[in-house]
N, C-alpha and C positions, 0 to 999 in steps of 0.2 A: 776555096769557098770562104768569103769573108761570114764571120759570127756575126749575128744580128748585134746591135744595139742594145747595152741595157738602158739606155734612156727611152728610147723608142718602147721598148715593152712596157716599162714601168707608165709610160704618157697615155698606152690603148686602154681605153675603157672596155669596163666586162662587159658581157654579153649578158643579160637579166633575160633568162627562158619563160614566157608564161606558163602558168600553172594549168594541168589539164583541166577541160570542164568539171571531170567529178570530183575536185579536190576543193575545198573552200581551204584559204589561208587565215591561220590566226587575225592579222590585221584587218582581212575586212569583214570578220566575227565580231570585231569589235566594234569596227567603225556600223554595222549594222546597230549592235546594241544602243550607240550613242545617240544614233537616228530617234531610232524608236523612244527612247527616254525623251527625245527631246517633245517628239510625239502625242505623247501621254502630257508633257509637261503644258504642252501647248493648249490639249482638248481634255484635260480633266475633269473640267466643270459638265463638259457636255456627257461626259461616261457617269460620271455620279449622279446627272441630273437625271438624266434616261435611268439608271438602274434606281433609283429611287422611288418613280413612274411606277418603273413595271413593279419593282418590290409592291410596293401600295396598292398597286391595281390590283394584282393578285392575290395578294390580302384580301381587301375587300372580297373579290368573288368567293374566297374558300368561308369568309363569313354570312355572305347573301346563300350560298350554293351548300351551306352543312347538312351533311348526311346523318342518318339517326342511326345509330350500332346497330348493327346483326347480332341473332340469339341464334347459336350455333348447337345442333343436339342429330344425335342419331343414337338409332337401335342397330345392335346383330341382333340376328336369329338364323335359327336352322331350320328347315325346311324337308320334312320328312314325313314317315308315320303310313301312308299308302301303302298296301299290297293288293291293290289290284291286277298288275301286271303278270306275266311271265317272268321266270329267273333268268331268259336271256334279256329280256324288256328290262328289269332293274339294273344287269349288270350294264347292259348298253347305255342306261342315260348314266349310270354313274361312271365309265370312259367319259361318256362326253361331258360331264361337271369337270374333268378332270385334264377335258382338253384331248386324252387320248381316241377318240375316236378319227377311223380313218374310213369310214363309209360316206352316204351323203348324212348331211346335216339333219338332226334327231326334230321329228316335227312336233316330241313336246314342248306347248310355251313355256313350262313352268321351268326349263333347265338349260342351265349356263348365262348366255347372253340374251338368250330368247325372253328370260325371267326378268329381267334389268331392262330391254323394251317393254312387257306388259306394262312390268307394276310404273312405269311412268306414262304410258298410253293414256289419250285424255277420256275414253270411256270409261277407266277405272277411275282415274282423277273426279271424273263427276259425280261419281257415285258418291267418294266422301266426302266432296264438298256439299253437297246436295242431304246429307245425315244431320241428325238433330244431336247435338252435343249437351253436355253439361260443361258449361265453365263457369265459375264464380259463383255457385249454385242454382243458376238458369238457364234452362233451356233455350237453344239458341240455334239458327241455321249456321253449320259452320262457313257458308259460304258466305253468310250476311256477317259474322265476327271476322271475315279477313277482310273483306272491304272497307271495314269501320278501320282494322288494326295494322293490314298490313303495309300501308303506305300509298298504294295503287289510285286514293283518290285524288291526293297530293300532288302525286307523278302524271303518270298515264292520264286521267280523267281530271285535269286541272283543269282542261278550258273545257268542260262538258259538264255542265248544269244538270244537266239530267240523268246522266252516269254518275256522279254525285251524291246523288239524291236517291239513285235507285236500290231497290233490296229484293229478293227473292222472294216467293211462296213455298211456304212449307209444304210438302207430298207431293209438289207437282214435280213428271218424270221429263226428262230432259227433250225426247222427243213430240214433247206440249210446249216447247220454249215458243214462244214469238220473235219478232227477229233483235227486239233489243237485249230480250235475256241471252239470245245467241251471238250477238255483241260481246256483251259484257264477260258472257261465261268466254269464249275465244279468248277477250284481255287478260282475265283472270289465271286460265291455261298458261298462258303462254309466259307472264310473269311465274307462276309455280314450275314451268318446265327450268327455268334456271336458275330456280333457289333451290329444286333438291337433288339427289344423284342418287343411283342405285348403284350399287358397287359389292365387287366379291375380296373382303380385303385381305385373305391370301390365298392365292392361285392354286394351291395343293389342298386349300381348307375346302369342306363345303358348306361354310359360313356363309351367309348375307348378310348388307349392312345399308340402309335406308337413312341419309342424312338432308337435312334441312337447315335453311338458313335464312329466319324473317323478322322483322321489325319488332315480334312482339313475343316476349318468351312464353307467354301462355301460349300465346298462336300456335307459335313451332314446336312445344310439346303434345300440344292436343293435334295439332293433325297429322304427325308422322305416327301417334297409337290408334286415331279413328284408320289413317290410310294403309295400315298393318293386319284390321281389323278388314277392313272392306277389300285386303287381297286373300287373306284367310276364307272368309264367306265365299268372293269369287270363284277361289281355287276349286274349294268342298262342292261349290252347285260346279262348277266345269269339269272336275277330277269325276265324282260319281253319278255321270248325268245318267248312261245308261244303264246303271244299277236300281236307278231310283225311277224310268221309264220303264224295269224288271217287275218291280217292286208296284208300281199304280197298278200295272196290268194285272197281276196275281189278290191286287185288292180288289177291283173291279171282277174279276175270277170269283175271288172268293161270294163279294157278293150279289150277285148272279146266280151262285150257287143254296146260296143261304135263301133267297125268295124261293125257287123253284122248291128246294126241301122243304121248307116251310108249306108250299101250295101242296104239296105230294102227301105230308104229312095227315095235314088236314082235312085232304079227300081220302084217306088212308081211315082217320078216327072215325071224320061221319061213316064212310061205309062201315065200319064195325057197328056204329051205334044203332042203325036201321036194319042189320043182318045179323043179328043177334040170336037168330033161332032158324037163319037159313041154313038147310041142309041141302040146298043142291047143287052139282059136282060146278057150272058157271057163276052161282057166287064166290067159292072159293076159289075159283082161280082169279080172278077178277080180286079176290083180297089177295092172293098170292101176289098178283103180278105190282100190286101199288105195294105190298110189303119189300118186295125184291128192289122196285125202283127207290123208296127209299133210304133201303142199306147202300144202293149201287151208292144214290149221291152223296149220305152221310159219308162215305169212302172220300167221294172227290171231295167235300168240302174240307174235310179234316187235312185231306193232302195238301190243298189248294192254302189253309192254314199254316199248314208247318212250312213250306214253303215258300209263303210269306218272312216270315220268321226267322228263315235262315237267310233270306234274301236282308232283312234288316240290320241283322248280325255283319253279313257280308258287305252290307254299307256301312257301319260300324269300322268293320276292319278297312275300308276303303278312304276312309275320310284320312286328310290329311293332317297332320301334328306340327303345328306353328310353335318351335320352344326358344322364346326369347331369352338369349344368351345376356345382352346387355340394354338394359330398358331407360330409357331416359330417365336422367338425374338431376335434380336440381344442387345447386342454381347453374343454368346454360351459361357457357362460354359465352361473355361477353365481348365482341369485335367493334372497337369503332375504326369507323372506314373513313379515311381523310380524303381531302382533294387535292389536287397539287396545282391549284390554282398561283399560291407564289412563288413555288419553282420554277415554273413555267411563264409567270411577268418577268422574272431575273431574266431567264432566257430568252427572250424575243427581246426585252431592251438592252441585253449586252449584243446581239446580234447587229439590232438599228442603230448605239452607239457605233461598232467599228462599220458600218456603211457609211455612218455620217460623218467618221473622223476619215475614211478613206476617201470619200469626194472631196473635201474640206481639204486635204493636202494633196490632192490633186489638181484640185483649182488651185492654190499655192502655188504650187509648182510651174504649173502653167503661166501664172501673170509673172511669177519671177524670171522665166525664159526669156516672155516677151521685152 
């Protein structure tokens, strides 16, 4: 067997393997990058010009489009003080403040999550919007000082003239609205549903904490203590209703009882005064029997009294104990809330820059084929 040729080997050229698809080779990493410089070198005016566009355009807006600072403030408090209940009734909603409850859900409002829907519920909201505040030393609807303060006229009721323009009546109850105050109070709601939050701020605590966040630091001081105030009052008439339908009734009792004794007495004196010298056995029973019926009823009145009395007591003990832990302070956290009106011009004109620099070398490309 003859040996090959070393001329013949040294003359065959190698064999150059292509590179698998997932591999990129050095060279043409670069030859990319060279691309692209040239790219940029060719369309730069057009990249600076667009982002310069959008920069400025965006500007502008966040200058047309500025937002006024939020006045940021909250109260804790604790929520206590009732003993109306049973001691398995206390212990049960205090499990369920605590989370620990494993029966069905506790049907009082006032505890855990069920507390945190009320006090934002907009029939409690109306109530203290619809309250006559002091701020600045005058009396004022607090609903007519948010409209002026809170920004709502500016926003929401920009292109409405007559929302604008409009303000409340002092005493009048919500169910006398007409349909524009039922308008307005809805807009008003419903801006207030997402400036404030009720919240439990630690889960093992049985803290509450009521925060706000609105245009105007009076504002948001004065209505997170009237709206603290107006679930306080709520609570007290809702917590001890049927104590205090105990308590009417035993007054009414009482007097009821107090005419009739009074009537008994008085036909009790005149008979004495006109039988003053009867001796016979049907006068004196006839005074016996009006003497008897008025110890009977000085009995029940006096009962009918004390009765009362403890029932008072006993609303007393029932009423609830609002103790605010942390009361708003001045001066509110001031927020100012920016736009991102020129981050957002950068961004759509770097965007339309590489569309326009990729059709542009794509037409390129094309008429250089042809």
């Amino acid at each position: 067997m003859t040996p090959p040729d070393q001329n013949n080997i040294a003359n065959t050229p190698y064999v150059v393997k292509p590179l698998p698809p997932d591999q990129i080779s050095p060279k043409s990493v670069v030859l990319t990058v060279l691309k692209l410089k040239n790219v940029v070198r060719r369309n730069w005016k057009v990249l600076v010009v667009l982002l310069l566009i959008g920069g400025i355009g965006g500007f502008i807006y966040d200058l047309t489009h500025e937002k006024k600072p939020l006045y940021n403030a909250s109260i804790t408090f604790n929520l206590g003080g009732g003993s109306g209940g049973s001691n398995f009734g206390e212990l049960g909603a205090l499990a369920g403040a605590f989370g620990l409850s494993s029966g069905a859900p506790d049907a009082n409002i006032f505890v855990g999550d069920n507390f945190q829907i009320y006090a934002k519920s907009r029939p409690v909201v109306e109530k203290t919007l619809m309250r006559t505040v002091k701020i600045n030393g005058q009396d004022t609807l607090l609903i007519d000082y948010y409209i002026q303060h809170s920004g709502i006229r500016d926003e929401e009721w920009e292109e409405s003239d007559s929302l604008r323009a409009f303000a409340f009546r002092k005493g009048k109850k919500t169910e006398e609205f007409n349909r524009q105050e039922q308008l307005a109070m809805s807009d008003i709601y419903t801006r207030i549903k997402s400036e404030m939050s009720v919240q439990q701020p630690e889960r093992k605590s049985s803290f509450m904490e009521i925060r706000a966040s609105m245009q105007d630091e009076q504002l948001t001081a004065v209505f997170l203590s009237t709206h603290l105030e107006t679930i306080e009052e709520d609570y007290r008439k809702k917590q001890t209703k049927k104590t205090r339908e105990m308590l009417d009734l035993l007054d009414n009792r009482a007097d009821s009882l107090a005419r009739v004794l009074t009537g008994t007495e008085s036909r009790l004196a005149q008979y004495i005064d006109q039988n003053q010298q009867v001796v016979a056995a049907q006068g004196r029973i006839n005074e016996t029997k009006l003497t008897r019926n008025s110890t009977f009823l000085s009995t029940l009145y006096y009962q009918a009294l004390q009765s009362a009395d403890n029932m008072r007591l006993s609303l007393i003990r029932e009423a609830p104990l609002f103790t605010i832990i942390e009361p708003v302070t001045f001066p509110l956290y001031r927020e100012i809330v920016t736009t991102n009106g020129k981050q957002i011009g950068i961004a759509l004109a770097l965007l339309l820059s590489f569309l326009i620099i990729f059709f542009r070398e794509t037409y390129r490309s094309v008429m250089r084929e042809e």
